[in-house]
C-alpha positions as CSV (number, residue, x, y, z in Angstrom):
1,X,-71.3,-26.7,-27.2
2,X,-68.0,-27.7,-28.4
3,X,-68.0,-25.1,-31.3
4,X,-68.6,-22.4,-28.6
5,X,-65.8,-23.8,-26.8
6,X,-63.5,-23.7,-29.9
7,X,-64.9,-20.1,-30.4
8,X,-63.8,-18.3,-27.7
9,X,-60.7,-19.9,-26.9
10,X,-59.8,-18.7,-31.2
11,X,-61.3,-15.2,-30.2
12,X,-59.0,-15.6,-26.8
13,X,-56.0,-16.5,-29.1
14,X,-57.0,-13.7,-31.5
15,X,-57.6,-11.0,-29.0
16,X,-54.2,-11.6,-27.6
17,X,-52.4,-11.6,-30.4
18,X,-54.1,-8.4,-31.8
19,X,-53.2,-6.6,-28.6
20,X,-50.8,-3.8,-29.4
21,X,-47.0,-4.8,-28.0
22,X,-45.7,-2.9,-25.2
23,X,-43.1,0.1,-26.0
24,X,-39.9,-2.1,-26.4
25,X,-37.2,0.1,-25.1
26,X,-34.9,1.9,-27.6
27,X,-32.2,-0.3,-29.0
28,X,-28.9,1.2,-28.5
29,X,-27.2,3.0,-31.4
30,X,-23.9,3.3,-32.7
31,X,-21.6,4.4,-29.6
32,X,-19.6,7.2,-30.4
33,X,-17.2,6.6,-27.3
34,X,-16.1,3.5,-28.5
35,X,-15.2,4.2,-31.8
36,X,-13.2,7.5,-30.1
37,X,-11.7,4.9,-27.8
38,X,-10.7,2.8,-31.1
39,X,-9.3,5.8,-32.7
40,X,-7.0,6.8,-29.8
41,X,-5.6,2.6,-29.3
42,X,-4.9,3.3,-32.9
43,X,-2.6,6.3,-32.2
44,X,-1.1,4.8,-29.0
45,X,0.4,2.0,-31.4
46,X,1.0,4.4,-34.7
47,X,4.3,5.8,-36.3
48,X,2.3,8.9,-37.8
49,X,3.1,12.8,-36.8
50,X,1.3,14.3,-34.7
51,X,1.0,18.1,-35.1
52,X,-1.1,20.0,-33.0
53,X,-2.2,23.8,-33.4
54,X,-3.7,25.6,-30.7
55,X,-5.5,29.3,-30.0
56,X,-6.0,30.6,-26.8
57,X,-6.8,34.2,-27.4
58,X,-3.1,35.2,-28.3
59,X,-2.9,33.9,-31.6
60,X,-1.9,30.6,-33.0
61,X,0.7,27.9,-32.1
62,X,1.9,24.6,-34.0
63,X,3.7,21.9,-32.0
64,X,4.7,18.8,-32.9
65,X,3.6,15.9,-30.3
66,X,5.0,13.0,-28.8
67,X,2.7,9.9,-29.3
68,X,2.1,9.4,-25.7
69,X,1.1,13.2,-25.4
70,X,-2.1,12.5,-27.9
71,X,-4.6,10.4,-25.6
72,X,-3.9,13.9,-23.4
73,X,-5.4,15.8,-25.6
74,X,-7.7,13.7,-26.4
75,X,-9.5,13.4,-22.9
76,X,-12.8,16.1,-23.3
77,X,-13.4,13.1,-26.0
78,X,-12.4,10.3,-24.0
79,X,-14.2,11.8,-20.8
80,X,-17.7,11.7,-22.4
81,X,-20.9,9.8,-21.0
82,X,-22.2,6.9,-23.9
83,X,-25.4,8.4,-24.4
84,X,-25.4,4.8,-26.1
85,X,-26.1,2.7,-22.7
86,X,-28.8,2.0,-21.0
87,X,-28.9,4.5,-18.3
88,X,-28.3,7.4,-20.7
89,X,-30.4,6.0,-23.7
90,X,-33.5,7.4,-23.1
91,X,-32.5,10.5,-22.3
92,X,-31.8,11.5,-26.0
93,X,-34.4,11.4,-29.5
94,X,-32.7,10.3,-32.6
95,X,-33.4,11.2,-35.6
96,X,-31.8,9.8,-38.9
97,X,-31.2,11.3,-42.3
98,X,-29.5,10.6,-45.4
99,X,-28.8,12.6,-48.5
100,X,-29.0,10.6,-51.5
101,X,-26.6,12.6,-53.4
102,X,-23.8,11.8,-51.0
103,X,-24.4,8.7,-49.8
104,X,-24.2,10.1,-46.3
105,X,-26.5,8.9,-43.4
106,X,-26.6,11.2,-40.3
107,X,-27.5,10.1,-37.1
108,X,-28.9,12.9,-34.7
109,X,-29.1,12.6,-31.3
110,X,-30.7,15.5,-29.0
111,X,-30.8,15.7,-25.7
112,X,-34.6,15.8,-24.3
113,X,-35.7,19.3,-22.7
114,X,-36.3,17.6,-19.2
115,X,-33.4,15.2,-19.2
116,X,-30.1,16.6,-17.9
117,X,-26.6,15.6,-19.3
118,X,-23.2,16.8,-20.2
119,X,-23.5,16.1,-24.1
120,X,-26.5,17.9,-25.4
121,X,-26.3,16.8,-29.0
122,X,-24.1,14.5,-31.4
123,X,-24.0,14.1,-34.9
124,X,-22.3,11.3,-36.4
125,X,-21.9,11.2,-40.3
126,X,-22.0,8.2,-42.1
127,X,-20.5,7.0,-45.6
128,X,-23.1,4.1,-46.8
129,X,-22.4,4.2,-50.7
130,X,-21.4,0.7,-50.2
131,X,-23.8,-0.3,-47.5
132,X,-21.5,-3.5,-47.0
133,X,-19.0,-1.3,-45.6
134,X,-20.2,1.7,-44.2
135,X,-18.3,3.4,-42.5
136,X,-18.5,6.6,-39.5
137,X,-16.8,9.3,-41.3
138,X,-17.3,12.3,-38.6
139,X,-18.0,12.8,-35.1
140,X,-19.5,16.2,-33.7
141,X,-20.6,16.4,-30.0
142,X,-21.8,19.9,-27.9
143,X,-20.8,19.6,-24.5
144,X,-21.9,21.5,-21.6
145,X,-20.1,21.2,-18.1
146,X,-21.5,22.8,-15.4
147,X,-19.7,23.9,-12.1
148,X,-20.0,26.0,-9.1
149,X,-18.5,29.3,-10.7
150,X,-18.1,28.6,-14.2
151,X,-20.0,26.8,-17.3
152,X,-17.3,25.2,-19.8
153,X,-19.2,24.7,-23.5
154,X,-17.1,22.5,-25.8
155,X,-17.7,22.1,-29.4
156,X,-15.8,18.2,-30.4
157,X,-15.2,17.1,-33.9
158,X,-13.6,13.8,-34.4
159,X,-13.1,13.3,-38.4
160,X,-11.9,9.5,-38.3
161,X,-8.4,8.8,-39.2
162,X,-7.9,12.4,-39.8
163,X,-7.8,14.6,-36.6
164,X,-9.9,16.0,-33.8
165,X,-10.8,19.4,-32.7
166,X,-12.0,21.2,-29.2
167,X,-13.2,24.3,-29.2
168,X,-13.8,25.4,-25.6
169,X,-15.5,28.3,-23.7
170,X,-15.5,28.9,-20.1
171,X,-18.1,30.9,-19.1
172,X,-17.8,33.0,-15.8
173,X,-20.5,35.7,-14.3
174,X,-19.1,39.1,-14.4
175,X,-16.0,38.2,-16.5
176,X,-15.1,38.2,-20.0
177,X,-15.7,34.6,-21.6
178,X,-12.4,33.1,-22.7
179,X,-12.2,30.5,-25.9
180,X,-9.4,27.6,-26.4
181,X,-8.9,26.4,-29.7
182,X,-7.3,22.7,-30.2
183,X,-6.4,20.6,-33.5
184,X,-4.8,17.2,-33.5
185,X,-3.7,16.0,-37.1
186,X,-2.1,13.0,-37.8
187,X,0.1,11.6,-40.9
């Protein structure tokens, strides 16, 4: 009697244990936002040059900024949702992939089909030939902004202590689109 005793409380045990674990939710990856946020405390506190070149349909212009004019520009980047937190996590798939001959991981994130949100994908390259110090290289976000009259689609690229780049299109019915064109360098 004992042994049947012993028996099913191990087969209890075993049945438990073998029981496939619930779905863990995803684990939040590597916020974009912040680093961004990094990046610009870096240039409110840095002696570098700012240039910036701009397009607007009329051809090009190059302007030097002041320091304090940077984090202006920098707003469509500083204005994003972290698809990184928890209310916005599961709303994106991730995908991951490296190239072996450039010791460069990407990290995809696509925004699902039924899931609404303002940034539809980001792409953020990553150096990990020393995987010690890896380190984000490149930031690329599409952006869509939807309001009564208009739809504004923003390409961002953030190359790390490089520059940053908007490329914006407002979109209105029954008029031509218009594209802006932004570059921020530093030195």
């Amino acid at each position: 009697m004992k042994n049947y005793l012993i028996l099913s409380a191990l087969i209890t045990i075993l049945v438990t244990a073998c029981k496939e674990k619930k779905d863990k939710p995803p684990e939040p990856g590597i916020s974009a936002l912040s680093i961004i946020k990094g990046q610009v405390n870096m240039l409110d506190t840095s002696f570098y040059e700012f240039i910036k070149y701009e397009n607007n349909g009329n051809g090009f212009d190059t302007l030097y900024l002041k320091r304090e004019e940077v984090r202006k520009f920098a707003e469509p980047f500083l204005s994003l949702p972290d698809i990184t937190d928890k209310k916005n996590n599961s709303k994106y798939t991730e995908e991951k992939l490296i190239d072996a001959q450039t010791d460069k991981l990407s990290i995809i994130s696509i925004l699902k089909d039924e899931e609404t949100s303002e940034v539809l994908k980001q792409i953020m390259v990553i150096d990990v030939a020393d995987v010690s110090s890896a380190k984000v290289e490149s930031i690329y976000i599409d952006r869509s902004i939807s309001s009564k009259d208009s739809i504004i689609e923003q390409k961002l690229f953030w190359q790390i202590d490089k520059y940053f780049t908007i490329n914006s299109t407002t979109i209105k019915e029954n008029l031509p689109d218009k594209t802006y064109f932004t570059k921020v360098t530093w030195q």
